[in-house]
C-alpha positions in Angstrom: 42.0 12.9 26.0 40.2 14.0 22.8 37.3 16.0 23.5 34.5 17.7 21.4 31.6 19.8 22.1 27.6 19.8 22.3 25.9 22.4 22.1 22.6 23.8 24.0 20.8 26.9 23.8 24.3 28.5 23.6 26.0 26.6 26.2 29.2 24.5 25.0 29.4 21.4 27.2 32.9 19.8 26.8 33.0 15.7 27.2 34.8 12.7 26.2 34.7 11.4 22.5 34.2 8.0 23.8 30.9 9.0 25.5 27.7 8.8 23.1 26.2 11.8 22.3 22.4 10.4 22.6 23.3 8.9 26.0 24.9 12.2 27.2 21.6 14.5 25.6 19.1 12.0 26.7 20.7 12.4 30.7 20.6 16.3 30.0 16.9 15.8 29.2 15.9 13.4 32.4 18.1 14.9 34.6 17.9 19.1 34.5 15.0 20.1 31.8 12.2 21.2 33.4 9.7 19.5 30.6 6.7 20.6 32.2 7.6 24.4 32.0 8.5 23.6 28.1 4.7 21.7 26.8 2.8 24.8 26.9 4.8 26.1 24.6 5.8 23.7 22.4 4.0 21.4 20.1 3.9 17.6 19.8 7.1 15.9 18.4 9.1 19.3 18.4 6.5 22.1 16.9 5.9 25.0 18.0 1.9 26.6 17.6 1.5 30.2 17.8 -1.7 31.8 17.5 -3.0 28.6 15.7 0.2 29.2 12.8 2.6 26.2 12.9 6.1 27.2 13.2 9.1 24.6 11.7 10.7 23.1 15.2 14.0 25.1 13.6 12.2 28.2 14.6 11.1 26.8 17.7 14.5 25.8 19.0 16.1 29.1 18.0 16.7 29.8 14.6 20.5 30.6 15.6 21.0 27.4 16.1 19.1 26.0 12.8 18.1 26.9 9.7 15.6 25.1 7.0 16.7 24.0 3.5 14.4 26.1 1.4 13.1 25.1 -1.9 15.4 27.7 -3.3 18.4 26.5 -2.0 17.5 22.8 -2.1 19.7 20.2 -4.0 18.9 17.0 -5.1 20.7 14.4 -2.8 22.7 11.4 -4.0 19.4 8.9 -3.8 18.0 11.8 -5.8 15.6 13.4 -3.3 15.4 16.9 -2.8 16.8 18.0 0.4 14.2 20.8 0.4 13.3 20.9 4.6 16.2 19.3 5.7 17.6 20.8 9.0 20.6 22.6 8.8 23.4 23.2 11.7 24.4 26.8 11.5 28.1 27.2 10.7 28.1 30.7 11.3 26.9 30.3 15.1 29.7 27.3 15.4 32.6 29.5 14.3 31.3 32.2 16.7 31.7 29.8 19.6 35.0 28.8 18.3 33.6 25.7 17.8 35.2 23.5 14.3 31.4 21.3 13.7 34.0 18.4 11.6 36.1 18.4 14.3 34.0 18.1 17.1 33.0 14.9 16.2 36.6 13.7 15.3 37.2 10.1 14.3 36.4 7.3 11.6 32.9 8.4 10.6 32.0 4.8 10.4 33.0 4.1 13.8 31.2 7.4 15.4 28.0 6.5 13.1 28.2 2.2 14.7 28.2 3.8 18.5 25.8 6.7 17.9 23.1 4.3 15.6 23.8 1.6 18.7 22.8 4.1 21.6 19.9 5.3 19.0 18.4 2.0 19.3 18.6 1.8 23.1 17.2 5.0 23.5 14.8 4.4 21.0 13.2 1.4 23.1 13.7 3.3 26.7 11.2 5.6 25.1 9.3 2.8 23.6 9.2 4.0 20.0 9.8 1.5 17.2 13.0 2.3 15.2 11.9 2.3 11.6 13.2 -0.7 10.6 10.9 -2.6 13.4 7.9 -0.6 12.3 8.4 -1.4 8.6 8.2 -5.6 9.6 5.2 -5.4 10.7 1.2 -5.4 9.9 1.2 -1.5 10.1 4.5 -1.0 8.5 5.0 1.7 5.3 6.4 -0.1 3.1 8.4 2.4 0.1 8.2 1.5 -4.0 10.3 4.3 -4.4 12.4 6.7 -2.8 10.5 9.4 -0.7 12.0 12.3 1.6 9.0 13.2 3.8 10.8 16.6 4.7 10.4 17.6 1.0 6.9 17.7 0.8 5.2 20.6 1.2 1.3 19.3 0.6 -0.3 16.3 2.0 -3.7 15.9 -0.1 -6.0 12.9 1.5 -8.7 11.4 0.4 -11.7 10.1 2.8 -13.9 6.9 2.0 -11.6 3.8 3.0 -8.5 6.2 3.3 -9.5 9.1 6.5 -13.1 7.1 7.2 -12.8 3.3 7.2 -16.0 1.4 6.7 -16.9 -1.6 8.1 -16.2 -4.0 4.9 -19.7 -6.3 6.1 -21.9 -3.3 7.2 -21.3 -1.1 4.2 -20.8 -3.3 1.4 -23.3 -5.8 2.8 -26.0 -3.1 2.6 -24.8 -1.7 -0.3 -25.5 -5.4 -1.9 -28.9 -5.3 0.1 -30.2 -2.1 -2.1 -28.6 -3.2 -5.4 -30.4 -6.6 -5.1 -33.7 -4.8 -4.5 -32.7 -2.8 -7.9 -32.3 -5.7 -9.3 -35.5 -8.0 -8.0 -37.5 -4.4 -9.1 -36.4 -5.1 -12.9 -37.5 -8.4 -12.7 -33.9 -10.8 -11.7 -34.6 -13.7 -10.3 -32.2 -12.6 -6.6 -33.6 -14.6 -4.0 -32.0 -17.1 -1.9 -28.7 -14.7 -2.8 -26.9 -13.6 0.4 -23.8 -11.8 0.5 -20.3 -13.3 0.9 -17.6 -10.9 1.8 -14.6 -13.7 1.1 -15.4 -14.4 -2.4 -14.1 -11.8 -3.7 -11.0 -9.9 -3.2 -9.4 -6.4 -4.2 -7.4 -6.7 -7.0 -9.4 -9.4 -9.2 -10.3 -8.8 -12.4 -13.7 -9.3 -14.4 -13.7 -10.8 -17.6 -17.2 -9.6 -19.0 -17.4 -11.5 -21.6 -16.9 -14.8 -20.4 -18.7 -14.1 -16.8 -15.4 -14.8 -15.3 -13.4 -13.4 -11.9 -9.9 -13.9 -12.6 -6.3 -13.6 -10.5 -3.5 -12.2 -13.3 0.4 -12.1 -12.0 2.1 -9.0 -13.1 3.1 -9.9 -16.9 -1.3 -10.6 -17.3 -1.1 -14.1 -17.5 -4.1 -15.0 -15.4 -3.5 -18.2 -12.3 -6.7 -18.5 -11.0 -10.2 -18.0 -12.3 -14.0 -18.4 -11.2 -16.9 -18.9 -13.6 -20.0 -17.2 -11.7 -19.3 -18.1 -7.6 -17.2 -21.7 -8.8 -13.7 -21.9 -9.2 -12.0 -23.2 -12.7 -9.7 -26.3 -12.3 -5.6 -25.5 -13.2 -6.3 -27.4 -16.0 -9.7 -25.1 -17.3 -7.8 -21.7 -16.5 -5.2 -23.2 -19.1 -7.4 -24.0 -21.9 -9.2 -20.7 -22.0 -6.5 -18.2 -21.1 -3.6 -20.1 -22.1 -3.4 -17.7 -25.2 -4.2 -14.9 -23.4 -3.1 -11.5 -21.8 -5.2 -9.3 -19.4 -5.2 -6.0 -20.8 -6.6 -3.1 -18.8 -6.3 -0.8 -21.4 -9.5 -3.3 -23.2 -12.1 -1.4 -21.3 -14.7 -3.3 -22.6 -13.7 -6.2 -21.6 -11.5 -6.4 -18.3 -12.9 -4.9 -15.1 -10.2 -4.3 -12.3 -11.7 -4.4 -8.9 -9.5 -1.6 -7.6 -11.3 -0.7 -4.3 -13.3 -1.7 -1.5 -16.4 -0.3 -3.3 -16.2 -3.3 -5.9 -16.3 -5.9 -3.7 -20.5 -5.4 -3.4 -20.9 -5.3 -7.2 -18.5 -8.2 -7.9 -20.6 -10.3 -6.0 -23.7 -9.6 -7.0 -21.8 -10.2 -10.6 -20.7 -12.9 -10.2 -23.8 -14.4 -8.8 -26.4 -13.2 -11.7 -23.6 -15.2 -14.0 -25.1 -18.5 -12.0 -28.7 -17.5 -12.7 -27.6 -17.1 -16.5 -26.4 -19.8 -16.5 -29.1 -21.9 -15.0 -31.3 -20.4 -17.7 -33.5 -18.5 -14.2 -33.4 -15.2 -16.0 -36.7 -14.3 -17.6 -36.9 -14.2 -21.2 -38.7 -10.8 -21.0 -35.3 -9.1 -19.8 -33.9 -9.7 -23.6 -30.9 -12.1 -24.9 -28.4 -11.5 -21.8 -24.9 -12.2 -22.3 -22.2 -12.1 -20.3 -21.0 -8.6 -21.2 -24.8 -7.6 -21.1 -25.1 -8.3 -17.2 -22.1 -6.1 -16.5 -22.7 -3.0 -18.9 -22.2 0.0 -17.3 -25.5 2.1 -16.0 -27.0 0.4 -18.7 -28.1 -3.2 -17.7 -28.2 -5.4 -14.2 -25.4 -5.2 -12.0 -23.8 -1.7 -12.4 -27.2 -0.1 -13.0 -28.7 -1.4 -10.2 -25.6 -0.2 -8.2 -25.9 3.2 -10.0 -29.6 3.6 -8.8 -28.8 2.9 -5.0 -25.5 5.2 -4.6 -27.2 8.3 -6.5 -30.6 8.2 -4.5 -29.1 8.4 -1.6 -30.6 5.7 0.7 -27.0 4.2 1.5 -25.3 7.2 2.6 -28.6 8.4 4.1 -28.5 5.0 6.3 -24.7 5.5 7.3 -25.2 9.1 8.5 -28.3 8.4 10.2 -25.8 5.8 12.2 -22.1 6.3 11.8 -21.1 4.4 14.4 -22.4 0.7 12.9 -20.6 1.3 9.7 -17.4 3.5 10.2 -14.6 2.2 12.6 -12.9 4.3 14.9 -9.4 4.9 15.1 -7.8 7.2 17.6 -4.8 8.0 16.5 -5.6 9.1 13.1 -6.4 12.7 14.4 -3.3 12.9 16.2 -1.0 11.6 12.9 -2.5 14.5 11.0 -2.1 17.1 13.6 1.9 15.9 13.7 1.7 16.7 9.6 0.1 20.3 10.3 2.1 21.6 13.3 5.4 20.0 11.3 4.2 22.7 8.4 2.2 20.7 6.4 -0.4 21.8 4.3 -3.1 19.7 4.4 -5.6 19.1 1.7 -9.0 17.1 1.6 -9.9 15.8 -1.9 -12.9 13.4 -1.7 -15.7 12.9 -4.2 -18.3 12.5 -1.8 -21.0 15.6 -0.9 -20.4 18.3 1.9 -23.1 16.6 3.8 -21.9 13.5 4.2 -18.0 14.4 4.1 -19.2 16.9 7.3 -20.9 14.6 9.4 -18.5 11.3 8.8 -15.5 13.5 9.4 -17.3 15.4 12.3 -17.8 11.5 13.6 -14.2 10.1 12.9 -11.8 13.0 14.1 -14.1 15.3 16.5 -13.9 13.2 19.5 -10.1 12.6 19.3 -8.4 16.0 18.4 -7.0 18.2 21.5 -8.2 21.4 23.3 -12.0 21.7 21.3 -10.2 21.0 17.5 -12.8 20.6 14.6 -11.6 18.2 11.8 -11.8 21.8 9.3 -8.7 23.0 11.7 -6.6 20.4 10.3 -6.9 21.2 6.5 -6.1 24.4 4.3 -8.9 23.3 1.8 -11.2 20.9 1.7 -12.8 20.1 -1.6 -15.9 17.9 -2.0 -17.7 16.5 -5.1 -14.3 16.4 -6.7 -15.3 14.1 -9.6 -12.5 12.5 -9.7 -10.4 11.1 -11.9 -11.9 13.9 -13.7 -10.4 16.7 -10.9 -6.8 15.5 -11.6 -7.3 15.7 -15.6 -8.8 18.9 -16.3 -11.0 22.0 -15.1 -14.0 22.3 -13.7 -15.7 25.3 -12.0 -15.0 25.6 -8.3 -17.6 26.8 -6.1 -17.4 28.2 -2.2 -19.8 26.3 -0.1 -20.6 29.6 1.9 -23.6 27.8 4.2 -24.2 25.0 6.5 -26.8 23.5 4.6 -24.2 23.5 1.6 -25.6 27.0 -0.3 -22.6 27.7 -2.9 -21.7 30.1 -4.8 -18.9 30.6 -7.9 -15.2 31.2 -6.7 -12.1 32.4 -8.7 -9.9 32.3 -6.1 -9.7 30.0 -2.7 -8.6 31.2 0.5 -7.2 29.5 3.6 -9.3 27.1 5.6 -12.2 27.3 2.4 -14.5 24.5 1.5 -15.1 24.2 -1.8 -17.1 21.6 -4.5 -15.9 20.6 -7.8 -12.7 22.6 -9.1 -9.1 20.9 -9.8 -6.1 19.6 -9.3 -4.3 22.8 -10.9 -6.3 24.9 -8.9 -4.9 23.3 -6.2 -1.8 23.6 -6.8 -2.4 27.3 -7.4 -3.8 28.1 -4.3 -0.8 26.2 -2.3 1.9 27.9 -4.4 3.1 24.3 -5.1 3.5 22.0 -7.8 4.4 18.5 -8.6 7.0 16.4 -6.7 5.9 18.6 -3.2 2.8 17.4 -2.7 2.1 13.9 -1.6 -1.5 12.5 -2.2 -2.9 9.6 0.1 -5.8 7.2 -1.3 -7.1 3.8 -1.4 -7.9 4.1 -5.4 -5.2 3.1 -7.6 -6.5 4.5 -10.7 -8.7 7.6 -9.4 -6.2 8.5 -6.6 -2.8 7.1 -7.0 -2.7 6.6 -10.7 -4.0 10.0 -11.9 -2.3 12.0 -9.7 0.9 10.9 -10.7 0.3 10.3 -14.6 -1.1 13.8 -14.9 0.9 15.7 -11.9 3.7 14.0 -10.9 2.5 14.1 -7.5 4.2 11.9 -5.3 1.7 8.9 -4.1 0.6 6.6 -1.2 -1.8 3.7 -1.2 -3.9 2.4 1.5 -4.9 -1.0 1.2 -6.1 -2.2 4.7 -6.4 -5.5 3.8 -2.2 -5.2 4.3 -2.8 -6.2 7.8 -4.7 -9.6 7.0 -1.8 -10.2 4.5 1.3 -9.8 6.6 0.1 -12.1 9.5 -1.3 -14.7 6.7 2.4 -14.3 5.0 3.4 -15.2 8.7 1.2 -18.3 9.7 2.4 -19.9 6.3 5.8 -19.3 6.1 6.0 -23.1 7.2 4.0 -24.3 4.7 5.9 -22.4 2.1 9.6 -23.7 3.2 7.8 -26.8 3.2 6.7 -26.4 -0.5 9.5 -24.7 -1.7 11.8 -27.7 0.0 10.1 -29.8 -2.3 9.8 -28.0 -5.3 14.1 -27.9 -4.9 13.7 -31.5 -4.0 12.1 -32.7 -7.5 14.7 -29.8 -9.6 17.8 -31.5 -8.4 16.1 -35.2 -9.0 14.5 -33.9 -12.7 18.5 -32.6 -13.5 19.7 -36.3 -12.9 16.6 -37.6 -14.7 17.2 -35.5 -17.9 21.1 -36.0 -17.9 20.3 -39.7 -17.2 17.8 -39.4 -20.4 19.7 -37.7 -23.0 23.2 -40.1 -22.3 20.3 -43.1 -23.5 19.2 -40.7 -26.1 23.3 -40.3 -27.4 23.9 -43.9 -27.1 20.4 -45.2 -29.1 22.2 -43.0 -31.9 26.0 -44.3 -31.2 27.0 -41.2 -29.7 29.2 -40.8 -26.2 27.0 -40.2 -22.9 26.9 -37.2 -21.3 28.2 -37.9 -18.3 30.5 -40.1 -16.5 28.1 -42.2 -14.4 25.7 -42.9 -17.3 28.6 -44.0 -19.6 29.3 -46.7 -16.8 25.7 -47.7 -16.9 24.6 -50.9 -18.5 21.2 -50.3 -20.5 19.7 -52.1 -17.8 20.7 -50.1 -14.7 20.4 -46.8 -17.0 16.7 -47.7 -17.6 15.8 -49.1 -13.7 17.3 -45.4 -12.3 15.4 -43.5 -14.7 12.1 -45.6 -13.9 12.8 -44.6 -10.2 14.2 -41.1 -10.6 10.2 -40.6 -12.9 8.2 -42.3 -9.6 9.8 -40.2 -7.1 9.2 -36.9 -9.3 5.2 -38.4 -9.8 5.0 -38.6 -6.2 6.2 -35.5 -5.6 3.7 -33.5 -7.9 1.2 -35.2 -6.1 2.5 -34.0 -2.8 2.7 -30.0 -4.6 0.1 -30.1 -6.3 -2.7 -29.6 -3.5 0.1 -27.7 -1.6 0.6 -24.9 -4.0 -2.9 -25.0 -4.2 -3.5 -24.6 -0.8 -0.7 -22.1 -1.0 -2.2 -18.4 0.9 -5.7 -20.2 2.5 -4.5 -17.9 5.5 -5.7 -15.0 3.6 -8.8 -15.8 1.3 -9.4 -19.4 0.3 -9.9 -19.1 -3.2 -7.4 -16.5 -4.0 -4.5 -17.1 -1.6 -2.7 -14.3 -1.2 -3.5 -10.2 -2.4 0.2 -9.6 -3.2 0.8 -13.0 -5.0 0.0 -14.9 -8.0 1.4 -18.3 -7.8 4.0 -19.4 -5.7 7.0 -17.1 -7.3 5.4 -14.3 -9.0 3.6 -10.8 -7.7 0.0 -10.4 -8.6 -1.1 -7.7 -11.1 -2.5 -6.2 -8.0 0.9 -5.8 -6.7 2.1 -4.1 -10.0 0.0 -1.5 -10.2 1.1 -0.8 -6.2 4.5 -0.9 -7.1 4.2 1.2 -10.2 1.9 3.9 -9.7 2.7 4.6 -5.6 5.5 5.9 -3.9 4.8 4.3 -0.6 1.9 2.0 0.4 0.7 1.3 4.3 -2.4 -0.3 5.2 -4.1 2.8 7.0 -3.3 6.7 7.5 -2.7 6.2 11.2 0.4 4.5 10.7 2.2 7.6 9.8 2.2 8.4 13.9 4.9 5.4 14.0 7.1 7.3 11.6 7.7 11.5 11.9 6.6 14.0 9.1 10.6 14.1 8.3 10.7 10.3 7.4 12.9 9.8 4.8 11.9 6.3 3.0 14.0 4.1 1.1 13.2 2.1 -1.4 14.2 -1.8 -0.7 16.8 -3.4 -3.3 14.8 -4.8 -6.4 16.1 -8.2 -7.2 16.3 -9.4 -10.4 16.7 -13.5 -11.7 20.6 -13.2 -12.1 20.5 -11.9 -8.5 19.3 -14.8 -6.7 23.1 -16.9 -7.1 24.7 -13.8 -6.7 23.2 -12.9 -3.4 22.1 -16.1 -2.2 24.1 -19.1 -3.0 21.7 -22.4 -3.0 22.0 -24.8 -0.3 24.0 -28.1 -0.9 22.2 -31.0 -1.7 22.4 -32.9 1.4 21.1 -29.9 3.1 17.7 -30.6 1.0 17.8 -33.9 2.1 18.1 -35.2 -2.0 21.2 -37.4 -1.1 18.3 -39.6 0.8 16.8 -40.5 -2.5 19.7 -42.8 -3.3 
C-alpha cells in the first residue's frame, strides 16, 4: 500500500494515504500531547511570548521545521497578494529525512485537497470554531471588497471612537443633541417641544443644504428617497426635484454625507430647525435664514452649536465622569488584538481624540479583559492622540511626546517603541515602523477621514466598521420573504407587459397595412386583439398597485423611512455602499470579529456580477414556474 509521511518535532510517522492527515494530527494531539506542559510556554492560537517580545509561531515550533516568507523574498501570488508571511515547509530538513514533500502526499491533488478540506470541516466543528465561510454568512461576518492576505501585513493602525470604544448610539448622541439644543435655545432658536429620534436618520444619507433636504442616493447619485425637514417626499416629489439631478460629493457646499455615527445628532437637530423655518417660528432677529444658512459650518445654527458643545468639553467630560452608561463593553475585543500582537503585529492607535479621554475610555474598555495584569498601552507600539485627522494622513504636523500623566509634552524628532505621542503624521508613522504602504492595514468607522484618506494618500490597505451591519443582515433575513414575494411579481407583470407590447405593436403594423409581429396576433380579429390588450393593461394596473406599497415598504426591518443601509431601491446599492466598496478593503461590523478569523486570514474577494451575468449564471425560471400561465 502507498504510504507517505508526517512529520513531528523530527519524528517521521509512516501511515496509509487513504487516512486524513487532520484526523491522524488531531488523534496525535488528544491522545499523547501533554497540552498542559505546552500553555506556559506558548502563546494563544500558536505564538510564542518571550520576555514580553512576540515571536512568529515558525519560531515557536522550531525554525527547522519552518521558515517565514520575508518581505525580501516575497512574490506576489496569482490573486496578486504578496506572499510576504506565508509559512514555509523547509525542503532542506525534508531531504535530510529522506523525505520527497511532492511525494509524500502522492495522488490527484484535487482528490487529496476534497478529503483533507472534508476532515477540516469536521474538525473544525469538534472544536467548535466556524470555518470561514460560516463566519462570513452571518451578522458578525468580514465581508472582503478586495483581495486581502492578512499574513502580509505588517501594521495594524486602529482608530477608537465607534471603532475600539463603541458608544451607546441613544446615550451619546442623545446628549450630544441635549447640549447642542441648549447652544441653540442660548442664540435665540425656537427648540422646545424637540426631542430626539435615533431612527430618523441613518448613516449614509446625505444633506442637501440648500433645499433643507435628507436624501437616500444609489451608487450612480440618482437620489430614491428624500425628507424635507422630519417629513418624507412622495415618489412622485423626489422625481420632480431631483429628476435632473446628480449628488455630487465633490459640491461641498451643497451635499453633506453623513458618514459616521457622530452625524446622526446634528442631522437631527437639522433637519428639525428646517420645520421651524418652515413654520416661519424662527425670530426675525436671527437674520434672513435659508436653508444653506442653518447648516453653515461653525458659522450659523446647527454645526455651530455642535462646535460649541464638543470643544468645551462638557460631553466628553460627562462620558468620563461615567463610562459605563455610554460605552458598551465587549470582551473579546482585547483578546482579538492580543492574537494581532503575539502573531507579530505591530499595532498602532491613531485617534483624534485627547490623551485624557483616549486614557481613561481605553483604560475602561480593554483593562478589565486583557490577561495576567495587561494595560491597553501593552498592546500598541504607538499611540498617537490629537491626530487631526484627515489632516494626519495628508501632510506634517509637529509630533510631540506626552512625557506626563497629566498630558505635559514636549517636542519629538524621533518616536520610540511603546511612545505616546499628539499630533504628528502618517509618514512619520510609517517611519517609525520601517513600513510603508500596502503593509499596514488601518481599521475605522470614518470613510472619508479613516478609510478614504488612508488609502488615497498611502495606499494603505483599509477596513470599515459599520456596526449597524448587524441590524442589517438579520433585517436582510426577516424580509427575504417579502422580497421573493416582490420580485415574483415584478417577473410576473415583465412577462405580461412583453405580451402586452408585442400584442400592441402587431395593432400598430396592421392600423398602417403592415404584417403583425407575431403569429398569434396575426390570427387575431381586431376585436379579440383589442379585448386581450384591455385585459393584459388591468392585470399590469393591479399589479402596480400591489408593488407599489410593497417596494415601498421594501427594508421597514431596518429603518422605516430608509429601508435598508446597503440598498437604494429594490435592485441597486446605495451610495453608502459605494463608497464601502470603493475606498475599503474589507468591512465587518465591529473589531472583535477578527477573533472568528486568525491574523493569517487570507480574504477573498466575492465574484462581482455584472448585467450580462445574470443569464449566463442564472438562467430565469420558466413561466409556469412564476405562475404567469394562470393569467390565461
Amino acid at each position: 500500500m502507498a504510504e507517505y509521511a508526517e512529520l513531528l518535532g523530527g519524528v517521521v510517522v509512516q501511515r496509509p494515504r487513504a487516512v486524513p492527515f487532520l484526523r491522524l494530527a488531531h488523534a496525535r494531539r488528544v491522545g499523547s500531547w501533554s497540552t498542559q506542559a505546552a500553555e506556559p510556554a506558548i502563546g494563544r492560537r500558536g505564538a510564542v511570548c518571550c520576555g514580553g517580545a512576540a515571536v512568529d509561531a515558525a519560531g515557536s515550533l522550531g525554525g527547522e521545521v519552518f521558515s517565514v516568507t520575508s518581505s525580501s523574498k516575497s512574490e506576489v501570488d496569482y490573486l496578486g497578494e504578496s506572499t510576504k508571511g506565508d509559512l514555509n515547509v523547509n525542503q532542506e530538513r525534508l531531504e535530510a529525512l529522506g523525505v520527497d514533500g511532492q511525494a509524500a502526499l502522492g495522488g490527484p491533488i484535487e482528490e487529496i485537497a476534497r478529503i483533507e478540506a472534508e476532515e477540516a470541516k469536521t474538525l473544525l466543528s469538534h472544536l467548535d470554531i466556524p470555518d470561514p465561510l460560516t463566519s462570513m454568512h452571518s451578522p458578525r461576518g468580514i465581508f472582503c471588497s478586495r483581495t486581502l492576505n492578512l499574513r502580509s501585513i505588517s501594521a495594524i493602525g486602529y482608530d477608537m471612537d465607534y471603532t475600539l470604544i463603541h458608544y451607546n448610539v441613544m446615550a451619546w448622541e442623545g446628549r450630544a443633541y441635549d447640549y447642542g439644543m441648549a447652544n441653540l435655545k442660548s442664540m435665540g432658536f425656537p427648540v422646545d417641544g424637540l426631542t430626539f429620534d435615533q431612527n430618523l436618520v441613518i448613516r449614509g444619507l446625505i444633506m442637501d443644504k440648500e433645499r433643507g433636504n435628507l436624501v437616500k442616493a444609489d451608487r450612480f447619485g440618482y437620489v430614491k428617497r428624500a425628507m424635507h425637514g422630519t417629513h418624507m417626499l412622495s415618489t412622485r416629489a423626489v422625481s420632480e426635484i431631483y429628476g435632473r439631478e446628480l449628488v455630487d460629493l465633490r459640491k461641498e457646499s451643497r451635499w453633506e454625507f453623513l458618514n459616521t455615527f457622530f452625524s446622526v445628532s446634528e442631522a437631527v437637530m437639522y433637519t428639525q430647525m428646517v420645520d421651524r423655518l418652515d413654520e416661519g417660528a424662527i425670530p426675525a432677529d436671527l437674520g434672513l435664514l435659508d436653508y444653506k444658512g442653518l447648516f453653515k459650518a461653525r458659522c450659523q445654527a446647527v454645526s455651530k452649536a455642535l462646535f460649541r458643545a464638543h470643544v468645551e468639553g462638557h460631553l466628553k467630560s460627562e462620558i468620563m465622569a461615567d463610562p459605563g452608561r455610554f460605552v458598551e463593553p465587549d470582551p473579546e475585543l482585547p483578546l482579538a488584538l492580543l492574537d494581532q500582537k503575539e502573531a507579530g503585529k505591530q499595532l498602532v492607535l491613531i485617534t483624534n481624540s485627547d490623551y485624557h479621554y483616549t486614557n481613561k475610555m481605553m483604560q475602561h474598555a480593554f483593562n478589565r479583559f486583557l490577561p495576567n495584569d495587561m494595560g491597553w498601552r501593552d498592546l500598541f507600539n504607538m499611540v498617537i492622540v490629537s491626530a487631526r485627522k484627515p489632516e494626519f494622513f495628508q501632510m506634517a504636523n509637529p509630533l510631540y511626546e506626552i512625557v506626563t500623566s497629566d498630558g505635559l509634552m514636549r517636542p519629538c524628532f524621533k518616536a520610540h517603541p511603546g511612545g505616546l505621542y499628539s499630533g504628528g503624521s502618517a509618514q512619520m508613522v510609517e517611519n517609525f515602523l520601517n513600513i510603508h504602504g500596502d503593509e499596514i492595514l488601518y481599521v475605522g468607522d470614518h470613510i472619508y477621514t479613516d478609510v478614504s484618506q488612508s488609502k488615497v494618500h498611502l495606499r494603505w490597505r483599509t477596513a470599515l466598521i459599520c456596526r449597524e451591519l448587524e441590524d442589517e443582515f438579520n433585517a436582510l433575513i426577516h424580509g427575504r420573504s417579502h422580497r421573493t414575494e416582490l420580485i415574483e411579481l415584478i417577473h410576473q407583470k415583465e412577462i405580461v407587459g412583453d405580451l402586452f407590447n408585442q400584442l400592441r405593436l402587431a395593432l400598430q403594423r396592421r392600423t398602417k397595412g403592415r404584417p403583425a409581429q407575431t403569429r398569434a396576433a396575426t390570427n387575431m380579429n381586431n376585436e379579440d386583439l383589442t379585448e386581450t390588450m384591455e385585459k393584459l393593461l388591468i392585470v399590469m394596473q393591479r399589479l402596480d398597485y400591489k408593488i407599489a406599497p410593497m417596494l415601498e415598504e421594501d427594508g421597514e426591518h431596518f429603518n422605516s423611512r430608509w429601508g435598508y443601509l446597503s440598498r437604494a431601491g429594490l435592485w441597486d446599492k446605495s451610495h453608502l455602499t459605494r463608497q464601502i466598496e470603493k475606498y475599503a478593503d474589507i468591512y465587518t461590523s465591529r473589531v472583535s470579529n477578527f477573533l472568528q478569523y486568525t491574523p493569517f486570514m487570507y480574504f477573498r474577494s466575492q465574484e462581482q456580477s455584472l448585467a450580462h451575468d445574470l443569464h449566463t449564471y442564472r438562467p430565469p425560471p420558466p413561466i409556469d414556474e412564476i405562475g404567469v400561465n394562470n393569467l390565461s
